[in-house]
C-alpha positions as CSV (number, residue, x, y, z in Angstrom):
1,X,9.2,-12.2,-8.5
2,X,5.9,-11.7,-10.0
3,X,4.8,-8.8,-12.2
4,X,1.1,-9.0,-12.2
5,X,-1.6,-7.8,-10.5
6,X,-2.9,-10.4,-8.7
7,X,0.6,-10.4,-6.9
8,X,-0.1,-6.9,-6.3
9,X,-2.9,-7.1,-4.3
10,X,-1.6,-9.9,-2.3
11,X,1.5,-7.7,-1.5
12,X,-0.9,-4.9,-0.1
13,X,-2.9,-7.6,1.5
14,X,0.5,-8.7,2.9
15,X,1.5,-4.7,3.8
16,X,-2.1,-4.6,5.7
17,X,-0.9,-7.6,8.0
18,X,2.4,-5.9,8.7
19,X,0.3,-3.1,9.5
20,X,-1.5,-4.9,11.9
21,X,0.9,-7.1,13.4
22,X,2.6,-3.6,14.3
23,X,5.6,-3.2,11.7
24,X,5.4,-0.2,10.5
25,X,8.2,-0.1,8.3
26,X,7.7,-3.5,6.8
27,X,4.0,-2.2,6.0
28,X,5.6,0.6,3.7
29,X,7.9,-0.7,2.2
30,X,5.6,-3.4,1.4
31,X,3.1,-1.3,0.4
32,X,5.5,0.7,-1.9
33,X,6.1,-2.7,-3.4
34,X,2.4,-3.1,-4.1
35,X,2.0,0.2,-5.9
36,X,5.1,-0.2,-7.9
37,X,3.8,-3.8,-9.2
38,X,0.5,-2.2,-10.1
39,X,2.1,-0.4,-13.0
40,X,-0.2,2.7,-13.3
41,X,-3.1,-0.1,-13.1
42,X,-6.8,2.2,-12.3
43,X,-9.0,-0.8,-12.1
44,X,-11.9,-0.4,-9.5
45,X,-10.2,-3.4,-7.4
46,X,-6.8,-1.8,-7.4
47,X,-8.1,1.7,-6.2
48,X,-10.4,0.0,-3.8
49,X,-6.9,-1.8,-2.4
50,X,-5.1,1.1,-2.5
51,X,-7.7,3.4,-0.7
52,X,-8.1,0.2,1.9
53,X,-4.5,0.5,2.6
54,X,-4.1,4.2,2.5
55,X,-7.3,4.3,5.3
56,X,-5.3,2.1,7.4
57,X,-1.9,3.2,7.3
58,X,-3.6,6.8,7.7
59,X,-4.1,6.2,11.6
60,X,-0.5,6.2,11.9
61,X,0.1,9.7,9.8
62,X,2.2,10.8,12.6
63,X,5.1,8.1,11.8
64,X,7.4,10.1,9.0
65,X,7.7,6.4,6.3
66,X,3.9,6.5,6.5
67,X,3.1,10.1,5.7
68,X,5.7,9.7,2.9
69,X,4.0,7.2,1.8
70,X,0.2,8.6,1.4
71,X,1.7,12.1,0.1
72,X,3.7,9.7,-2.6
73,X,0.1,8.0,-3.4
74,X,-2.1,10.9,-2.9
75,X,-2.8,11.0,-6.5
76,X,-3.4,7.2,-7.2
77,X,-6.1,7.3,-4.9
């Protein structure tokens, strides 16, 4: 498994295509995996990921993993 942030923003990248192919749960948990792997990381490309993948998993608020999720990275964003 990788550690770095490069792999980190191809994990949200990968959480955004769960997203869209309709998996839900597979785009939070693998957006949890993203955040964890950024390690406190506040460059402008990991917020801009982040925010990206908060916007999108925001349309589905309603859905309890992904408002857990977006009250859990409220304050990275």
């Amino acid at each position: 498994m990788c550690r770095f942030w490069p792999c980190a923003w191809r994990l949200a990248r990968l959480a955004e295509a769960h997203l869209a192919l309709g998996d839900i749960d597979a785009a939070v948990d693998t957006a949890h995996t993203a955040v964890a792997r950024m390690g406190g990381v506040t460059s402008a490309r990991g917020t801009s990921t982040l925010n990206d993948l908060r916007q999108k998993l925001g349309r589905r608020r309603g859905v309890p993993v992904v408002a857990d999720f977006l009250n859990y990275t409220a304050d990275t964003a």
